[in-house]
C-alpha positions in Angstrom: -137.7 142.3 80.7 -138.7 145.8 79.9 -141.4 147.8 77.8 -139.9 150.8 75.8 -141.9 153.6 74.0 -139.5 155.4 71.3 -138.3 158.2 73.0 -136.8 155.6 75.5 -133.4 156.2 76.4 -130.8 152.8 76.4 -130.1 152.2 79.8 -127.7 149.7 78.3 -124.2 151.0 75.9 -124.0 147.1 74.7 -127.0 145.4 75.3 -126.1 141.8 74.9 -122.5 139.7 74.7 -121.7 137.6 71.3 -121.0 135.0 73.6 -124.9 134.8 74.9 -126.1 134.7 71.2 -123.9 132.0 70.6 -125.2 130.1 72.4 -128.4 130.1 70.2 -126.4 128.3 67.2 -125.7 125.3 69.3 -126.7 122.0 67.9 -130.0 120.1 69.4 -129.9 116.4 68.6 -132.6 115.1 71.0 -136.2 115.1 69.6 -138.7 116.1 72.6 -142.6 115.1 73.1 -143.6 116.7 76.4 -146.1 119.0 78.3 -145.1 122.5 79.0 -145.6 122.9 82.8 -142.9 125.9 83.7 -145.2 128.9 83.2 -144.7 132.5 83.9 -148.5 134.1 83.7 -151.2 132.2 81.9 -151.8 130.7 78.6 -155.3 132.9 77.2 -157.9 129.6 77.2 -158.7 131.1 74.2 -155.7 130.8 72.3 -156.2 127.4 70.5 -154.2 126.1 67.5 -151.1 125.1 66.7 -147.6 126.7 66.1 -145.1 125.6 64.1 -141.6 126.5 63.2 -138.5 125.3 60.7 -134.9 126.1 60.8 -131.7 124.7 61.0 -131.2 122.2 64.2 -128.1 120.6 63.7 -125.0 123.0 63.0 -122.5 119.9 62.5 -123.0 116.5 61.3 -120.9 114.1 64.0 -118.6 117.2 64.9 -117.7 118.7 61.4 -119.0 122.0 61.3 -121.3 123.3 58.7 -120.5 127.0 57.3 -123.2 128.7 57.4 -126.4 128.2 59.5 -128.8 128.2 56.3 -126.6 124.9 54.9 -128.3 123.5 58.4 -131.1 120.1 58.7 -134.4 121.2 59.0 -135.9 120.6 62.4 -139.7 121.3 63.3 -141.0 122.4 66.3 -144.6 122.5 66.9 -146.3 123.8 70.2 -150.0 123.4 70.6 -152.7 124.8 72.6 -155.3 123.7 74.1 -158.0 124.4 76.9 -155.3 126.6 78.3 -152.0 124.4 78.2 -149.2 123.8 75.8 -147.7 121.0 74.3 -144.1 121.0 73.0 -142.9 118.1 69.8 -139.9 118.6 67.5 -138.6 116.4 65.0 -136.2 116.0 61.5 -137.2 116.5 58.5 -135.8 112.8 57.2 -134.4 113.9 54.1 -132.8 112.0 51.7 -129.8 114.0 52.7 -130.0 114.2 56.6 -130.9 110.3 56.5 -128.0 109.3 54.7 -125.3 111.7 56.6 -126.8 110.3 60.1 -126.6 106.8 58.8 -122.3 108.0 57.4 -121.5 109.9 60.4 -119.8 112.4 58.4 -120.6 115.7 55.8 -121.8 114.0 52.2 -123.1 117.2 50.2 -121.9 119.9 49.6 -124.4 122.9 50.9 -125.7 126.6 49.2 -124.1 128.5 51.2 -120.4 127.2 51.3 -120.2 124.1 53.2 -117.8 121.4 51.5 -117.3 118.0 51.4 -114.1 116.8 53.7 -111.3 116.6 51.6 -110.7 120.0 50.0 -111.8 121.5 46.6 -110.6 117.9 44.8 -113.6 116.6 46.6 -115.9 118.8 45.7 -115.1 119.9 42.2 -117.7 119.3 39.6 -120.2 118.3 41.8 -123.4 119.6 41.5 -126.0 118.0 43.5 -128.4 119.6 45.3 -129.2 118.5 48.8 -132.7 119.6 49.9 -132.4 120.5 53.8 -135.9 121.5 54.2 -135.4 124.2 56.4 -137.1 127.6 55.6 -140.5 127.4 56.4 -143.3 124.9 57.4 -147.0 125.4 56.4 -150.3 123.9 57.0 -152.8 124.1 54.4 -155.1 121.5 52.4 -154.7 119.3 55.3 -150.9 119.1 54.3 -148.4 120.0 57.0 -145.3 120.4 54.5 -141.6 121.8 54.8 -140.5 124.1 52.6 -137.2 124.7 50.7 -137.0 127.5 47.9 -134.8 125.5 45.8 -136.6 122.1 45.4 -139.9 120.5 46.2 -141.7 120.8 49.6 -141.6 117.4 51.8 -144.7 116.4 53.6 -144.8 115.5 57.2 -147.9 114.6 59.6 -148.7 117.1 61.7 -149.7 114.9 64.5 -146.3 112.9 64.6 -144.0 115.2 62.8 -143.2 111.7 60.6 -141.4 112.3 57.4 -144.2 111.1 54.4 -142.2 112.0 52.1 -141.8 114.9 48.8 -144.6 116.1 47.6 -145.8 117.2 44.0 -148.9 118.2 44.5 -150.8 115.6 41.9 -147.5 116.3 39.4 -147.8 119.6 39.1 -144.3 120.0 40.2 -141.7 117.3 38.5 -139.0 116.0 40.6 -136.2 118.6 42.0 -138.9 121.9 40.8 -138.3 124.4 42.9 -141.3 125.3 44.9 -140.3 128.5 47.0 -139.9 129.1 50.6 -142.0 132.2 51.6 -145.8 131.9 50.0 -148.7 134.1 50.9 -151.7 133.4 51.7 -154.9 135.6 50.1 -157.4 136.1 53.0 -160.1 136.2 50.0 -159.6 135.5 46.1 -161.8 136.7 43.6 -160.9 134.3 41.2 -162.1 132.1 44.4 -165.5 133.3 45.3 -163.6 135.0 48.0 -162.2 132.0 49.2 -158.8 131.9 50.7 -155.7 130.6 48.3 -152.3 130.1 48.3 -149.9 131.8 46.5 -146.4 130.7 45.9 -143.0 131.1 43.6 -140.3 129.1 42.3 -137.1 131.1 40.6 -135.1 129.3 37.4 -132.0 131.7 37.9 -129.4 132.3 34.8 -128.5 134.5 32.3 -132.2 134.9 31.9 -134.1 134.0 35.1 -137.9 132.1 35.2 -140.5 133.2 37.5 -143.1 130.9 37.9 -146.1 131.7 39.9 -148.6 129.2 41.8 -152.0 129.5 43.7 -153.2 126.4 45.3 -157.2 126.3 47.0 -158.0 125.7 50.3 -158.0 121.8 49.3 -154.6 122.1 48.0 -154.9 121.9 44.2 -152.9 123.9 42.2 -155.4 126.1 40.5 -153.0 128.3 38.8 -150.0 128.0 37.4 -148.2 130.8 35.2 -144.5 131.8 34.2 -142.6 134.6 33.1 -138.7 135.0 31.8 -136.9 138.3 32.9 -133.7 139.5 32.1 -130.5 138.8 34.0 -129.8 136.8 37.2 -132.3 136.9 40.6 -131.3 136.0 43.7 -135.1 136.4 45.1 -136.5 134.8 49.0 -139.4 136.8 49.3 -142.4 138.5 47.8 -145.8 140.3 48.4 -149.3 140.3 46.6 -152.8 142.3 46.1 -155.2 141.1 45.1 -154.2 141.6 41.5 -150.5 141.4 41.8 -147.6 139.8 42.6 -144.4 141.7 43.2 -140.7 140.5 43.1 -137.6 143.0 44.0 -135.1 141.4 41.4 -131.6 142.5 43.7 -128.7 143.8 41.8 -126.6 140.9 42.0 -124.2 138.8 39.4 -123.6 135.1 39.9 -120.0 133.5 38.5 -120.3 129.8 38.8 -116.7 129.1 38.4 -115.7 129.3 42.0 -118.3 126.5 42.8 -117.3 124.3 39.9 -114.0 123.8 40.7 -115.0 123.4 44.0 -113.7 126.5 46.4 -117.2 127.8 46.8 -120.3 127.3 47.9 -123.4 128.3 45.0 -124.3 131.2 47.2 -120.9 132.4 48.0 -120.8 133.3 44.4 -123.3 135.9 44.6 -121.9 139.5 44.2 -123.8 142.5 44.7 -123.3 145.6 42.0 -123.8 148.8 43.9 -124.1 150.9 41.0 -126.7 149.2 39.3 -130.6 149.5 40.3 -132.9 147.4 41.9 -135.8 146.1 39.5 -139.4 145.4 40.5 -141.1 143.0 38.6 -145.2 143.7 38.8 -146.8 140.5 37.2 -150.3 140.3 37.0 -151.9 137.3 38.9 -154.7 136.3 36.3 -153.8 137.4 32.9 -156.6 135.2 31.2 -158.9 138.6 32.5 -156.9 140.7 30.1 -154.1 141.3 32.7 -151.2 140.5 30.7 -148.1 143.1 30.8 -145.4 142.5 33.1 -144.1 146.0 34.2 -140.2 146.5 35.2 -139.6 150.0 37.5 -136.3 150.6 39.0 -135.0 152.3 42.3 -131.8 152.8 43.7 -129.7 149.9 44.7 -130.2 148.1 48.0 -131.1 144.1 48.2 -134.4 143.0 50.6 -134.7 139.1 52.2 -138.3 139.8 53.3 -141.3 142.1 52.4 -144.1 143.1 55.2 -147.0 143.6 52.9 -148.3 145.3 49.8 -151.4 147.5 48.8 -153.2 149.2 45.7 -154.0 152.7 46.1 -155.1 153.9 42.9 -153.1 153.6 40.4 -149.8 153.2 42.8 -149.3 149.9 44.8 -147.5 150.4 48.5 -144.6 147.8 49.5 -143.5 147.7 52.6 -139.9 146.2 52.7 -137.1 144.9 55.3 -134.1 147.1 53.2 -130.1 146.5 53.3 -127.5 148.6 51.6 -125.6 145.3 50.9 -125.8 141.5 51.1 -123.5 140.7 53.5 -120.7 138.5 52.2 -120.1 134.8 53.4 -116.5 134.0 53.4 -114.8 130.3 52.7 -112.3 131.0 55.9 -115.3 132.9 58.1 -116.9 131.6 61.1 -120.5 132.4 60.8 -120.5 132.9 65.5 -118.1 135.8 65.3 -120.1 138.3 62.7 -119.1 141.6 63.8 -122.7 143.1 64.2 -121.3 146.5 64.6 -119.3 146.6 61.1 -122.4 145.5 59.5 -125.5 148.2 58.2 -128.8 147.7 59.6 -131.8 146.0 58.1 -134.6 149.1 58.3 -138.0 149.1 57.5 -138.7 151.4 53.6 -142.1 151.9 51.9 -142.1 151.6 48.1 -144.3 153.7 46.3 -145.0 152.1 42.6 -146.7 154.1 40.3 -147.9 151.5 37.4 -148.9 154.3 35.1 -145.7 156.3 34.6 -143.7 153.5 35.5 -141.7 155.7 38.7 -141.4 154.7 41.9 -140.4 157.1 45.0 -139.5 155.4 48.7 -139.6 156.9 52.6 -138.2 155.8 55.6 -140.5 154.1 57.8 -138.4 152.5 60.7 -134.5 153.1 60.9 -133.8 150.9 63.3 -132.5 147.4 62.8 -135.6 144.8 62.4 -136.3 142.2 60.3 -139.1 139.3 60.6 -142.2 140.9 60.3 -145.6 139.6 61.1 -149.2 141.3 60.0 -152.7 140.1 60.9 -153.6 138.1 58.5 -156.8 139.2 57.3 -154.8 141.9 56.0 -152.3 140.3 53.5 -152.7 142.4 50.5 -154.9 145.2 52.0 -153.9 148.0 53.4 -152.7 147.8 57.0 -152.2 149.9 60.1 -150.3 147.3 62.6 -147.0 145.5 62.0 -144.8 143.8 64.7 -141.2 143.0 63.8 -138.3 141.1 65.7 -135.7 144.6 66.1 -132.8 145.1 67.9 -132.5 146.5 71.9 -130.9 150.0 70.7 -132.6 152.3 68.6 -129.6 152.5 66.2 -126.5 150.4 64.8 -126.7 146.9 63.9 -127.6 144.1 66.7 -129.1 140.5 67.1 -132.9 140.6 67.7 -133.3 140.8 71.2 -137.0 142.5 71.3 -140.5 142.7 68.9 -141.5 146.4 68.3 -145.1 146.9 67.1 -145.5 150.3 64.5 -149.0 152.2 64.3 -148.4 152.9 60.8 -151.5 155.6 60.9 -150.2 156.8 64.2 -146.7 156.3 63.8 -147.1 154.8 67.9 -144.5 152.8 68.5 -144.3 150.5 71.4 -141.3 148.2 71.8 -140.8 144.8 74.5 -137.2 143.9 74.9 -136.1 140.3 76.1 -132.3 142.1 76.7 -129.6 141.5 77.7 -129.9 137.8 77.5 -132.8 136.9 75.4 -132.8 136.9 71.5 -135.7 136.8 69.0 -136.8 134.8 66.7 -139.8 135.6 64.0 -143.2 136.5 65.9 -146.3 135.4 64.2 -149.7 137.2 64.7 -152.7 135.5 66.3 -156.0 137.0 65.8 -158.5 136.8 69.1 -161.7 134.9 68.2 -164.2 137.0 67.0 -161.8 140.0 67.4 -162.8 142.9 65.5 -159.7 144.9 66.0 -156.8 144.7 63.8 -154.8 144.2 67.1 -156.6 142.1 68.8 -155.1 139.2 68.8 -151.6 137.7 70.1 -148.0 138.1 69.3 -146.2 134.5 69.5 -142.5 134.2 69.1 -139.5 132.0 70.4 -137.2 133.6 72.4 -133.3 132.0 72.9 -132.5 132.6 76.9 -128.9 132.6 77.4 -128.5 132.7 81.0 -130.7 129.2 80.8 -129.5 128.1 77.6 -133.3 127.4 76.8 -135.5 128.8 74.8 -139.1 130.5 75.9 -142.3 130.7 73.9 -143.0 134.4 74.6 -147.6 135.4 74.9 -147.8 139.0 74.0 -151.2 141.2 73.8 -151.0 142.3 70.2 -152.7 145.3 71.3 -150.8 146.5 74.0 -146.8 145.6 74.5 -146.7 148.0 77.5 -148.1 145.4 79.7 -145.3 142.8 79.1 -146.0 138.9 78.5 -149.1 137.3 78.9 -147.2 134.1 79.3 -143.6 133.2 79.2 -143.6 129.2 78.8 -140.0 128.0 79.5 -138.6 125.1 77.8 -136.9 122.3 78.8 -133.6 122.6 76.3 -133.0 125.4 73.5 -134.3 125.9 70.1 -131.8 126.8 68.0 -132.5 129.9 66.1 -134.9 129.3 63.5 -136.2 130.7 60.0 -140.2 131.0 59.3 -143.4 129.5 60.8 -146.9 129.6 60.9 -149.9 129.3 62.8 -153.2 127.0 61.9 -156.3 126.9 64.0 -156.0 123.4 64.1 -155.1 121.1 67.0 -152.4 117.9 66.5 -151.1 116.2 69.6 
């Protein structure tokens, strides 16, 4: 394990082997409940609270292969710490769906992103129904530990078992099947609040017109706010970012035809084309329109399509975005096998800041970070504000297209870059930034991420001083199996063993 500054030079041509990242989409059936006791360095006795993480765990259901990892049962892990030790739990989420494949032994719904039903397109055709996986994200908040989904309601688990309670609705707010998205944000202090913290959450209706609807929950919970806007044309939207008067969508140049899925060839998401020559729209919707906030502004920029957003920022009349950019969505293909992408054939995700300028309605970019990253991570306290510190999951190299294999924190004031690599045999997953109690430094905190070990086949939970990669791990905890490679987490203060 190595510490780079950016004027490193790549000791290593390739650094990693397709075959060693493989390895990372490898089914994990077992459910653990266990003590970590293999410890490189030491846990900060400090550093209390309690992680948790969502993604796909199984990547076949009794041997048939799904198609694409994001088609995957969610699987929660959850380490906790306490008085300077770990704790390690993961379960199912028990889905209507995951329950009643276990309980067949074989595929029964057809998934998003292209996975069929056995049988060919005869036994798939007209069939619509939505499994909800629960795989995207898990949050804790108004005492609700609950896994998300973008495309239906959240199900709630206890945090101190990891049981399934079941879907929640949030006091029938949302109606069976309403989308409640995958990626919220969380407002360090609300006006509308009395500068209390709040929640605040999406759900896209796509079609020829597409429904944005908008949530902020308290800290008990309640949905507070609820508001919705129709846009033209089709969205294909994962992510988004907020001040403290906005929210902001990127609204990707893509078209949809259904007609692939209906007759069965396709998955939904499969039938998502990206249009090149036409722009990318950003939606600015106002957060509280009963204070006289009401227009919905619609800029355009040149065409590119974003999964994730770092943060956003008012500056006058402009707002910053800071955004994880593509030229393209990558395709998914019915005869592809999702373990032999060619990474090299594929462009980059690099890190571009969006300058909006609500008065004239233009908006200019810049090139903040060209090479490949995605997953960022901010101190919290800063959602919304403007920022100097981000720390990203990037590749080894400091060009071309890779797996994450190392977390690179940027000095945006600076421009410092300081970058730990877990090559040639690790691979990243999404850090998660962990203020210090009672820090007063934006960096002061720790950097906690989930790193895939090949040469072990077992995954670490990786301690980094937010302020200072150059000094390597605080503490590398080593599993006793591998996680496979997961979506979105978070971190609560709270302690559940």
């Amino acid at each position: 394990m190595q510490s780079f500054k950016t004027q490193e030079k790549d000791i290593l041509q390739k650094s990693y082997t397709r075959e060693d990242w493989q390895g990372g989409y490898k089914s994990l059936t077992q459910e653990f409940d266990y003590w970590i006791d293999d410890i490189e360095g030491k846990i900060p006795p400090e550093l209390r609270g309690t992680l948790f993480r969502n993604g796909p765990g199984l990547f076949d259901v009794n041997g048939q292969s799904i198609h694409h990892p994001f088609d995957g049962d969610g699987m929660i892990s959850r380490i906790t710490f306490v008085n300077g030790r770990a704790h390690y739990r993961n379960r199912f989420v028990h889905t209507e769906g995951y329950l009643a494949e276990k309980q067949a032994g074989k595929i029964l719904h057809r998934g998003v992103f292209g996975t069929q039903k056995p049988g060919g397109w005869l036994a798939n055709i007209f069939d619509f129904k939505i499994k909800n996986i629960a795989n995207t994200n898990v949050i804790y908040w108004g005492n609700k530990l609950l896994a998300l989904w973008e495309a239906a309601e959240p199900y709630r688990l206890d945090p101190k078992t990891l049981e399934t309670v079941g879907r929640e609705y949030f006091n029938g707010v949302l109606s069976e099947g309403e989308a409640f998205g995958a990626h919220p944000r969380f407002d360090p202090s609300c006006e509308q609040d009395n500068g209390a913290p709040c929640l605040v959450n999406f759900s896209i209706k796509p079609g020829l017109s597409t429904t944005i609807t908008i949530f902020e929950l308290n800290l008990a919970g309640e949905v507070v706010r609820k508001q919705a806007h129709n846009v033209p044309g089709f969205c294909f939207i994962h992510d988004f970012a907020i001040t403290p008067n906005y929210c902001i969508f990127f609204q990707n140049p893509v078209t949809f035809n259904p007609i692939p899925f209906v007759l069965g060839l396709r998955g939904a998401g499969e039938c998502i084309q990206v249009q090149p020559k036409q722009p990318t729209k950003i939606i600015v919707i106002p957060r509280f329109p009963q204070l006289g906030q009401k227009e919905v502004k619609i800029l355009e920029v040149g065409s590119g399509f974003i999964f994730h957003h770092i943060n956003a920022f008012a500056v006058g009349e402009e707002i910053f975005v800071d955004s994880i950019c593509y030229d393209s969505l990558p395709g998914v293909e019915p005869a592809s096998d999702f373990r032999q992408v060619d990474f090299e054939a594929i462009a980059p995700g690099q890190l571009w800041r969006f300058y909006l300028n609500l008065k004239n309605g233009t908006v200019e970019r810049k090139l903040i970070e060209a090479r490949c990253c995605e997953f960022p991570t901010i101190h919290p306290a800063y959602v919304g504000r403007s920022y100097r510190y981000l720390y990203i999951g990037a590749a080894h190299a400091a060009s071309g297209n890779a797996p994450l294999q190392a977390l690179l924190k940027i000095d945006l004031e600076s421009g410092e870059r300081q970058l730990w690599s877990a090559a040639p045999r690790g691979f990243m997953g999404e850090p998660v930034f962990v203020p210090r109690p009672g820090a007063e430094n934006e960096d002061d905190g720790w950097i906690l991420a989930l790193v895939y070990d090949a040469a072990h086949h077992r995954s670490d939970v990786v301690i980094l001083d937010a302020s200072n990669f150059d000094k390597g791990p605080v503490a590398r905890l080593h599993l006793k199996h591998h996680v496979p490679y997961g979506l979105h987490g978070n971190f609560t203060p709270e302690v559940f063993i």
